[in-house]
C-alpha positions as CSV (number, residue, x, y, z in Angstrom):
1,X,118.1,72.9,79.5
2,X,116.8,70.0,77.8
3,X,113.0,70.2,77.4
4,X,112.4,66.7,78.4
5,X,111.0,64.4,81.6
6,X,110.4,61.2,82.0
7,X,108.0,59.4,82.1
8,X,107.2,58.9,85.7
9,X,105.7,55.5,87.1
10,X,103.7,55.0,83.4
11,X,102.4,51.6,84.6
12,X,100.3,53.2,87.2
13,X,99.3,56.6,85.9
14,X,96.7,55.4,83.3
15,X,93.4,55.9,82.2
16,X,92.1,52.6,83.6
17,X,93.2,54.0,87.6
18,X,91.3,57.0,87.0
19,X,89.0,57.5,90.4
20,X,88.2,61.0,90.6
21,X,89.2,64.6,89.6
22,X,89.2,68.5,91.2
23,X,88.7,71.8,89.5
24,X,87.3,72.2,86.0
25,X,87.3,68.9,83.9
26,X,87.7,71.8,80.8
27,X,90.4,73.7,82.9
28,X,93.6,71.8,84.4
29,X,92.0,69.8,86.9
30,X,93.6,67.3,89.7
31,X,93.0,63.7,88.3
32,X,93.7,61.4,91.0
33,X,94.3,57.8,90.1
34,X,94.1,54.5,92.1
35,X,94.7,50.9,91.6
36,X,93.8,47.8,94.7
37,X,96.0,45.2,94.4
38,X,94.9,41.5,95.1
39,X,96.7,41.7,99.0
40,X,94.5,44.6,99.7
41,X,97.0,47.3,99.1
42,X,95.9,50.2,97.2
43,X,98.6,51.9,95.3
44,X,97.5,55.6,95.1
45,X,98.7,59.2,93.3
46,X,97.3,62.3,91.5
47,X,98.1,64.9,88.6
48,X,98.3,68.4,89.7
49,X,98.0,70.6,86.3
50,X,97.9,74.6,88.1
51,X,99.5,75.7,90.8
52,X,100.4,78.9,92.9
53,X,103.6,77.1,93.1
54,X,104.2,76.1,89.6
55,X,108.1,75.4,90.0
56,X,107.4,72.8,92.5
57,X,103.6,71.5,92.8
58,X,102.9,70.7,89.0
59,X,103.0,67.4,87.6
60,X,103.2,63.7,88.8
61,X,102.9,63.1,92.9
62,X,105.1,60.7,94.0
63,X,103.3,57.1,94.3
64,X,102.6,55.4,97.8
65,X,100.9,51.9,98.6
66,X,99.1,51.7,101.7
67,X,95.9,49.3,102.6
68,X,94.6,52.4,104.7
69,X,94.2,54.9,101.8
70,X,91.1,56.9,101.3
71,X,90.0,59.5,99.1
72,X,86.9,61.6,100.9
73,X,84.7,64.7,100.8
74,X,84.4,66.5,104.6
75,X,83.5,70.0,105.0
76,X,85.9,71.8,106.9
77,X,85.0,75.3,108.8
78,X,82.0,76.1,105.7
79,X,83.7,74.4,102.7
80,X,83.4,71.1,101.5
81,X,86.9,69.6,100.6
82,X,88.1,66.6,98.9
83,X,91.2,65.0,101.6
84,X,93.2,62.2,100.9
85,X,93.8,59.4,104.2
86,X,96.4,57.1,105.4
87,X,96.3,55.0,109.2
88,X,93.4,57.5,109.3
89,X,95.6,60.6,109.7
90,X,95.2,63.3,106.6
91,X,97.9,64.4,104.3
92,X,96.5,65.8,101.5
93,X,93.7,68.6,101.2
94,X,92.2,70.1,98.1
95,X,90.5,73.3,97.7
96,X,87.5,71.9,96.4
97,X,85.5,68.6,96.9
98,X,86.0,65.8,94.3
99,X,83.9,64.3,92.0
100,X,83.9,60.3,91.4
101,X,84.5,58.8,88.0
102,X,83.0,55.4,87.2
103,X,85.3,52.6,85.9
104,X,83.1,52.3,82.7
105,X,82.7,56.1,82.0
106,X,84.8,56.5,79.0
107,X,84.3,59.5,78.1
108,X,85.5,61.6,81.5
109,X,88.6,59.5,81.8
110,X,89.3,59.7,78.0
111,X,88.4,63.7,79.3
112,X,90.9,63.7,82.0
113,X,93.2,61.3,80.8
114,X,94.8,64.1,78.9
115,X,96.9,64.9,82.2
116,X,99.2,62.3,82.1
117,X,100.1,63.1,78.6
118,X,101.0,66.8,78.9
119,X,102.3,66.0,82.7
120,X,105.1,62.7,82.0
121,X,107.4,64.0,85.0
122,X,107.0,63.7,88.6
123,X,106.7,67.0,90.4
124,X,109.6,69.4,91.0
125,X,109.3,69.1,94.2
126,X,111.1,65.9,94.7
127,X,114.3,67.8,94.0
128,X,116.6,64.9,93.8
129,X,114.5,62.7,91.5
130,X,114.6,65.4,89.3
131,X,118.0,66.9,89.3
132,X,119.0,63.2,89.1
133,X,116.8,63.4,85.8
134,X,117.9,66.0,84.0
135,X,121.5,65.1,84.4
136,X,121.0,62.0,82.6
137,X,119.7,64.0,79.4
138,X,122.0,66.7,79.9
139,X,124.9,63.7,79.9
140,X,124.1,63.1,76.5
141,X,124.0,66.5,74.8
142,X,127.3,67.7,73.1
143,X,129.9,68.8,75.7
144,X,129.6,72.6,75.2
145,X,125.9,72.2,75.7
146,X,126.0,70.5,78.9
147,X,127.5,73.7,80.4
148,X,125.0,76.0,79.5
149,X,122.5,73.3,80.8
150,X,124.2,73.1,84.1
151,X,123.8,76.7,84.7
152,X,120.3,76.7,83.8
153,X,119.3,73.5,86.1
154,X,121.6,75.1,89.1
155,X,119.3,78.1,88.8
156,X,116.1,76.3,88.1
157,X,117.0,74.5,91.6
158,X,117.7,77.6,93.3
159,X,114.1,79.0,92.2
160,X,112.6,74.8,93.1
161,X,114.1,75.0,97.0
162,X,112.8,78.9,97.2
163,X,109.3,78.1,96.5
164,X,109.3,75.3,98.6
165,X,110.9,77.9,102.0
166,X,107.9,80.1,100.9
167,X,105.2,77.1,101.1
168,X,107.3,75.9,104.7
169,X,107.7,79.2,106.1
170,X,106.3,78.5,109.2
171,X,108.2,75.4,110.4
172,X,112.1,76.6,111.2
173,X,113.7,73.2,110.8
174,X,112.4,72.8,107.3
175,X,113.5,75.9,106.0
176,X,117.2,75.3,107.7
177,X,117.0,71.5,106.0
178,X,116.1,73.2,102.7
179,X,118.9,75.8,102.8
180,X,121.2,72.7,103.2
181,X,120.2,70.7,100.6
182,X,120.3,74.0,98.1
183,X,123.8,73.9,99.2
184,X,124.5,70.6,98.9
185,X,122.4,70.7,94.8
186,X,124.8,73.4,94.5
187,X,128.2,71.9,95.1
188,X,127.1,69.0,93.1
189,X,126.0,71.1,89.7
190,X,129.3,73.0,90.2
191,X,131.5,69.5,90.5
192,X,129.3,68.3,87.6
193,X,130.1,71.7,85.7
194,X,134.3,71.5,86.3
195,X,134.0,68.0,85.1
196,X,132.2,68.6,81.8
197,X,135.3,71.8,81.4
198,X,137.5,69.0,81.9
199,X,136.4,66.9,79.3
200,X,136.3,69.7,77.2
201,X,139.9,70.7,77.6
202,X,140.8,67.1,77.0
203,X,138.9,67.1,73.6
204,X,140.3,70.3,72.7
205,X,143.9,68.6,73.3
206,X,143.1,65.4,71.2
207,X,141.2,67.5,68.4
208,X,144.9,69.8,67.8
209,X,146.6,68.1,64.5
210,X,150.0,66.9,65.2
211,X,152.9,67.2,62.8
212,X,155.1,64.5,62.0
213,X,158.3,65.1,62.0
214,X,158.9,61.5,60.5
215,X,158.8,62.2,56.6
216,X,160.6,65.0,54.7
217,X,158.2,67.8,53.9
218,X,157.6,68.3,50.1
219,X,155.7,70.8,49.1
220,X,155.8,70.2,45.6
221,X,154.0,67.3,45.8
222,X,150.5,69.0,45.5
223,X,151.2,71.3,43.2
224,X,149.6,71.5,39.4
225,X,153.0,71.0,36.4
226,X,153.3,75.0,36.0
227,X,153.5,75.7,39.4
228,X,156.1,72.8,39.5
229,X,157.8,74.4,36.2
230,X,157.8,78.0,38.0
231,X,159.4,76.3,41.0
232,X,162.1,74.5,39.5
233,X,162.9,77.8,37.4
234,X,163.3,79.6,40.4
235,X,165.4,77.1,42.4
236,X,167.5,76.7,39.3
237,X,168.0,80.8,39.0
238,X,168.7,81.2,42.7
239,X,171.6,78.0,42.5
240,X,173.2,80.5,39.5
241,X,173.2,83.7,41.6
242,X,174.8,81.6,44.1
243,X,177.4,80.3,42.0
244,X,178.2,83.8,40.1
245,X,181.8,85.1,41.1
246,X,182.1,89.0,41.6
247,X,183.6,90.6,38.9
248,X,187.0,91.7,39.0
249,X,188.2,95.4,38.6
């Protein structure tokens, strides 16, 4: 499979939107990024760079706008946690609390702004997006490529939509509507896999030289003057043998 992403909403994930971060600054943290616009709407996102659920929570989080958002510290239970708000309801908790970054420090964001370089692609987890994406590279590898890529994103899907039943185990009509869009991913790599054999079959058609009838054959048109010379002497002594008359007892 082509090891390439795009590069996901690039206008928004820079180092100038950089707010805050999770985790380690040295070790894969969360960088979360903001921008407010002039209308009061604040366009918000973060990075995730390690995951329990690598096939499907790593990389770019789909971006929202929303005048509501907030990014906060609470304790919940004994733990302080960083959450994320929108019309006051939360939808996003962290394992640990964040930590601010000021627009002027430099030197964090330069720190942190390494995620958006090793992380171009927005997460897995938006299945579509990113089938959608890799068929566009694998549309312009060489034919018999595109197979073997096929097979290798159908499965890649297959192991997406699992890890995303584990994290919704416990809510029924998620895991039915993920088992039906599998399906659905499925039937789509499959149509997209008969047409590329297709194309193939076509090429192999066109590729097949064609004889032309058209135009006497002469064959000893390419050959050197001996082999011409040996010709001729052999045509001539086959003519005699021909033309001999059995002898008469």
């Amino acid at each position: 499979m082509p090891d390439k992403r795009k590069n996901y909403a690039k206008d928004f994930y820079t180092k100038d939107n950089i707010i805050g971060y999770t985790g380690n600054i040295d070790d894969n943290p969360t960088v979360y990024f903001q921008k407010e616009h002039s209308n009061g709407d604040i366009t918000y996102g973060h990075i995730t760079q390690a995951h329990k659920y690598d096939k499907v929570n790593i990389g770019k989080e789909k971006i929202n706008t929303n005048k509501t958002y907030k990014l906060v510290n609470e304790v919940v239970g004994e733990d302080l946690v960083s959450k994320e708000y929108v019309n006051g309801k939360s939808f996003h908790t962290s394992r640990n609390p964040h930590k601010k970054v000021l627009p002027n420090d430099d030197k964090i964001k330069d720190k942190l702004a390494k995620a958006i370089e090793n992380n171009p692609g927005i997460k897995k987890m938006y299945t579509k997006d990113y089938v959608q994406e890799q068929l566009e590279f694998i549309q312009q590898e060489d034919l018999k490529d595109q197979q073997n890529q096929l097979i290798e994103l159908k499965d890649e899907v297959k192991e997406i939509n699992h890890q995303l039943q584990e994290i919704r185990r416990h809510k029924p009509k998620t895991i039915v509507r993920l088992e039906n869009e599998l399906e659905a991913f499925e039937d789509d790599l499959i149509e997209e896999f008969e047409k590329v054999q297709e194309n193939i079959n076509k090429q192999s058609q066109k590729d097949k030289p064609k004889l032309n009838f058209s135009e006497p054959l002469n064959k000893s048109a390419k050959l050197n003057s001996d082999q011409k010379a040996q010709l001729d002497s052999s045509s001539s002594q086959n003519k005699s043998q021909k033309t001999k008359k059995p002898l008469k007892v």
